[in-house]
MIFI-267547 format. One record per residue (C-alpha): x, y, z; residue in three letters. Coordinates in steps of 0.25 Angstrom, whole numbers, always signed. Example, Ala and Ser with C-alpha at 12.3 -4.5 7.8 and 13.67 -1.06 7.14 Angstrom:
// MIFI-267547
{east=+49, north=-18, up=+31, aa=ALA}
{east=+55, north=-4, up=+29, aa=SER}
This chain:
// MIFI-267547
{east=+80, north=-107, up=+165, aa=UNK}
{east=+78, north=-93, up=+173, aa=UNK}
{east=+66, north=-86, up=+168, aa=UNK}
{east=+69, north=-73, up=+160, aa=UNK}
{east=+81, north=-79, up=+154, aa=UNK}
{east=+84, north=-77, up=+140, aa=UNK}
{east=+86, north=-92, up=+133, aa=UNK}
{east=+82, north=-88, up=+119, aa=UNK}
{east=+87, north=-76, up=+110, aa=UNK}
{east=+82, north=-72, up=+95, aa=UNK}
{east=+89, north=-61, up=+89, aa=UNK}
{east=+84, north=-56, up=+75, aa=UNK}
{east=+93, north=-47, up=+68, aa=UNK}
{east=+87, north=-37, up=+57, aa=UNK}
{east=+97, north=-30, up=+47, aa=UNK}
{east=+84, north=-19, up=+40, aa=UNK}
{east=+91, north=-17, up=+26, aa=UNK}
{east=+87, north=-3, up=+17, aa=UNK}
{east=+76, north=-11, up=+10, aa=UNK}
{east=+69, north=-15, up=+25, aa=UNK}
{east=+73, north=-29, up=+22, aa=UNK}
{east=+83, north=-36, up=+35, aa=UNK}
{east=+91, north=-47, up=+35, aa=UNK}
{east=+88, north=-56, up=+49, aa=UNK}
{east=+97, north=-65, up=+57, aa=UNK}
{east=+89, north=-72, up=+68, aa=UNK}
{east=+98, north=-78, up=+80, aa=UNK}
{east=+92, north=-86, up=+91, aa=UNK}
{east=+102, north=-88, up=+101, aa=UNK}
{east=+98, north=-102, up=+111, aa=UNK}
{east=+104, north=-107, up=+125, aa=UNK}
{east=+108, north=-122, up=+124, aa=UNK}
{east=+96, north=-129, up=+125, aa=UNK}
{east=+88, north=-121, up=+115, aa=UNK}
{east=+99, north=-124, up=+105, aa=UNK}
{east=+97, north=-140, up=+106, aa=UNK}
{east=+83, north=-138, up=+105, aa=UNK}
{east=+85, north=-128, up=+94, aa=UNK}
{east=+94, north=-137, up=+86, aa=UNK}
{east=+85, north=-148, up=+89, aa=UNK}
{east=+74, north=-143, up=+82, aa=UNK}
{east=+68, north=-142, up=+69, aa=UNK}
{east=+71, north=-125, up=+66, aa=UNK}
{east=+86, north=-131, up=+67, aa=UNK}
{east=+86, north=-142, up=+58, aa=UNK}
{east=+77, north=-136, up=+49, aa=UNK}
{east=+80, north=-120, up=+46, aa=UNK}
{east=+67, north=-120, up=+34, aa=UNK}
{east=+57, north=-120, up=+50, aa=UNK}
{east=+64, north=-110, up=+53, aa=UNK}
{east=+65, north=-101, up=+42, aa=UNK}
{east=+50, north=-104, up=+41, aa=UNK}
{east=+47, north=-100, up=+56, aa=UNK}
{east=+53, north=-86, up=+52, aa=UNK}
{east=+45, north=-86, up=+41, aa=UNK}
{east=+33, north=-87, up=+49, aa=UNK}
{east=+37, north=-80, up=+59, aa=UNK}
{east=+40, north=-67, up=+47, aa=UNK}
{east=+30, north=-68, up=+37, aa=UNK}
{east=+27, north=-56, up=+35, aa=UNK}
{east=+42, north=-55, up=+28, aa=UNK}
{east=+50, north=-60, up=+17, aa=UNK}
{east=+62, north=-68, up=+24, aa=UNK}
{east=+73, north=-72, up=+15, aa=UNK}
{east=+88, north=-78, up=+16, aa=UNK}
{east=+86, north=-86, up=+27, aa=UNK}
{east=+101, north=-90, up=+33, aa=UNK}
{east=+103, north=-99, up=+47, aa=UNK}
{east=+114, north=-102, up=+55, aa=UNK}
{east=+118, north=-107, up=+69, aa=UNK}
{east=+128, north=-105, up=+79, aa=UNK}
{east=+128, north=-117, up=+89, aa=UNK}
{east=+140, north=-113, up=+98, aa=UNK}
{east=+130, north=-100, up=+100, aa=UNK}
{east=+116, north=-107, up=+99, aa=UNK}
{east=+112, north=-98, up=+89, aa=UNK}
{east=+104, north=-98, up=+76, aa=UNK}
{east=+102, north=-88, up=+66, aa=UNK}
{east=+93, north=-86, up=+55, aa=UNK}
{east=+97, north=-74, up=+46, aa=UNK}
{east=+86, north=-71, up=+34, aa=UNK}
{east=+82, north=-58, up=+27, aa=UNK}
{east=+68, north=-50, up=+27, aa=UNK}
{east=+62, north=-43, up=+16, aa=UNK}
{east=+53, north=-32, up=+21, aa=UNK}
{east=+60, north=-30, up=+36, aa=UNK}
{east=+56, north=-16, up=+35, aa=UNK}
{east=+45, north=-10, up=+29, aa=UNK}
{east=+46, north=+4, up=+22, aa=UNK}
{east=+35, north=+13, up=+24, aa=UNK}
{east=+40, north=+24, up=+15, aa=UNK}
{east=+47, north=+37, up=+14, aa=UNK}
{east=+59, north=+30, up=+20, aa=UNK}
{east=+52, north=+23, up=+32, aa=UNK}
{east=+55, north=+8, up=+34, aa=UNK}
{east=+47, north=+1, up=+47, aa=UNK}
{east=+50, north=-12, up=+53, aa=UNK}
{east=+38, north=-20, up=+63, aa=UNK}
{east=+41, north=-24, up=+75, aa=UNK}
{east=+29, north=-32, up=+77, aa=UNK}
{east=+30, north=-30, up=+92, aa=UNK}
{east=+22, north=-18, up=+99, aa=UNK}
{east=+32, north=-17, up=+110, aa=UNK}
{east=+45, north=-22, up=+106, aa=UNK}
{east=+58, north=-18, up=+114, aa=UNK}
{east=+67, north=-10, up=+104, aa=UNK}
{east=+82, north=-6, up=+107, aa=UNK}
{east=+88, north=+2, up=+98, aa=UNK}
{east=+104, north=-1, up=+94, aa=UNK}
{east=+108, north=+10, up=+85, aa=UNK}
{east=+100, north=+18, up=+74, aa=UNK}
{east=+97, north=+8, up=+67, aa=UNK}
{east=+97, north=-5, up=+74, aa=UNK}
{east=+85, north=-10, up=+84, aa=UNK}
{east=+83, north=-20, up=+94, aa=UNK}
{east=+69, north=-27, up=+97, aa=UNK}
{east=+70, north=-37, up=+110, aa=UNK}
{east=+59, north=-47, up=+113, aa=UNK}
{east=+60, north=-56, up=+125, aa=UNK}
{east=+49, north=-68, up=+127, aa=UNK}
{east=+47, north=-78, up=+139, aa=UNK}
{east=+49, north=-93, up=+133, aa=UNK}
{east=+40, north=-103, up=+138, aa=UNK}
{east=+51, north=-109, up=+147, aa=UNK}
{east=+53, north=-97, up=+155, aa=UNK}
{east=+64, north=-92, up=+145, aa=UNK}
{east=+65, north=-77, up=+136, aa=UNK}
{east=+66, north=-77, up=+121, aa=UNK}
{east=+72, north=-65, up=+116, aa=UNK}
{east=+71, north=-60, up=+104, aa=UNK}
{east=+80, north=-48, up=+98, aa=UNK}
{east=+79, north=-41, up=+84, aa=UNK}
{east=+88, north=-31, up=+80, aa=UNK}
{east=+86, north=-21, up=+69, aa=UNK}
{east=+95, north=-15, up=+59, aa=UNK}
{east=+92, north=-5, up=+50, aa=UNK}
{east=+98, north=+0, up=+37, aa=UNK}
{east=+110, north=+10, up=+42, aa=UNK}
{east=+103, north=+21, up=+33, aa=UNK}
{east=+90, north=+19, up=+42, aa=UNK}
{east=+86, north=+30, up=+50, aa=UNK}
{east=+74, north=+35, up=+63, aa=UNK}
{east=+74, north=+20, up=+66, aa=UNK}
{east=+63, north=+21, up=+76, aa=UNK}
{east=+55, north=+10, up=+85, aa=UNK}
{east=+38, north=+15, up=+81, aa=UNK}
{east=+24, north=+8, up=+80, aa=UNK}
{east=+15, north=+4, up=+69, aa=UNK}
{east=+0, north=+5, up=+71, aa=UNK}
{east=-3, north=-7, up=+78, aa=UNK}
{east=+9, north=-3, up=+89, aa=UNK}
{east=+19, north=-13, up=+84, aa=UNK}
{east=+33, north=-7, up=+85, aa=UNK}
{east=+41, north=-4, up=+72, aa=UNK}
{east=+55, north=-1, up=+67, aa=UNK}
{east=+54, north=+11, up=+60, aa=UNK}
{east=+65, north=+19, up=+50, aa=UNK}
{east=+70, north=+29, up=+38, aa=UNK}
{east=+77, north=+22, up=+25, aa=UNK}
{east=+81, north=+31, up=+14, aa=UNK}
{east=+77, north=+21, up=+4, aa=UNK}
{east=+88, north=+20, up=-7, aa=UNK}
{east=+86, north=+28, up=-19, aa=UNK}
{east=+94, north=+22, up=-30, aa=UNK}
{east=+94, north=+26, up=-46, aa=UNK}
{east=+85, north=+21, up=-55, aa=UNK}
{east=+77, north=+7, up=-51, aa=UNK}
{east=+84, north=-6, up=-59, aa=UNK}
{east=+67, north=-9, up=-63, aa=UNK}
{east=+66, north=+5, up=-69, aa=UNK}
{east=+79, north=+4, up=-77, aa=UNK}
{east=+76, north=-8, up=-82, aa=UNK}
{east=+62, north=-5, up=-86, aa=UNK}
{east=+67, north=+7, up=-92, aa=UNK}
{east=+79, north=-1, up=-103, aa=UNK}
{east=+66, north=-10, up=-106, aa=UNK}
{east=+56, north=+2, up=-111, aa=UNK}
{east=+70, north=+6, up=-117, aa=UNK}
{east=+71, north=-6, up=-124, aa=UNK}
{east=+57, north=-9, up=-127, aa=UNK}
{east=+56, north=+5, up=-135, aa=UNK}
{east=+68, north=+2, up=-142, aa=UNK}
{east=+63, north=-11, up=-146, aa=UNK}
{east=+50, north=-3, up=-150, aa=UNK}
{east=+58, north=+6, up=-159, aa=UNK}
{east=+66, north=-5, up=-165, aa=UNK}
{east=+54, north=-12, up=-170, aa=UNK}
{east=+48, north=-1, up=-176, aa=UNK}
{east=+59, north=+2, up=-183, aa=UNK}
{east=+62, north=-11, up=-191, aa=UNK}
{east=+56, north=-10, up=-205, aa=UNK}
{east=+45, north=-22, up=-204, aa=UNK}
């Protein structure tokens, strides 16, 4: 194998909903040789490792819904599962996301989509690549690539948060005072 050359790929997609949760799909893409070895190994007979690995690898999030599939003519797994608390909302519309990288090399594909590259020398002389790509809601807005205090890169942007009628919590709390007065009233009124 030529040094430099790519013989690993991961790439994580990220669909940011309105409420700063994503849904994830992981693909790792493999050459021959790593596929044997990946079938031959305990992350593919058993998914629960691997579900676990990325929970250890994410514990700082809620990971739910965990899904996997393989594509053998295309040596390709993927992992799709969803993340409460993507994004965190800052107020007054802001919504960040950390990078937990200081220099990361961003690319941005539209208004609201961003691409992060990350290449690695392997022990064998080999490159892992790693890709993550970023959507936002559509109704995002001044997507912008900034820096929290300690230097680490973040995604930050505006949400309009959703401004609805009346909370389903208030209404019902409301028809229970309701019914608890006339209940009162009731009562009171019955000759004893």
């Amino acid at each position: 194998m030529a040094y430099g050359q790519t013989n690993f790929t991961q790439t994580l997609t990220y669909h940011v909903d309105d409420k700063g949760s994503a849904a994830v799909e992981m693909t790792q893409k493999m050459n021959a040789q790593q596929w044997q070895a990946f079938k031959a190994s305990v992350n593919a007979s058993n998914m629960a490792v691997k579900k676990r690995d990325i929970e250890r690898m994410l514990p700082m999030l809620v990971l739910r819904n965990f899904k996997y599939s393989e594509d053998e003519m295309e040596r390709t797994s993927k992992f799709t599962f969803d993340v409460d608390g993507f994004a965190e909302y800052t107020g007054d519309n802001k919504w960040t996301i950390k990078l937990e990288s200081k220099k990361p090399q961003i690319e941005k594909l539209s208004d609201n989509a961003y691409m992060l590259t990350s290449t690695m020398a392997t022990i064998d002389g080999g490159v892992f690549q790693q890709i993550h790509k970023v959507y936002f809601p559509s109704k995002a807005s001044s997507v912008e690539v900034n820096k929290d205090a300690f230097g680490m890169a973040k995604l930050d942007y505006n949400l309009k948060s959703e401004k609805g009628g009346v909370p389903l919590m208030l209404i019902g709390g409301g028809i229970l005072t309701l019914a608890g007065a006339g209940l009162f009233f009731v009562q009171k009124k019955k000759p004893s």
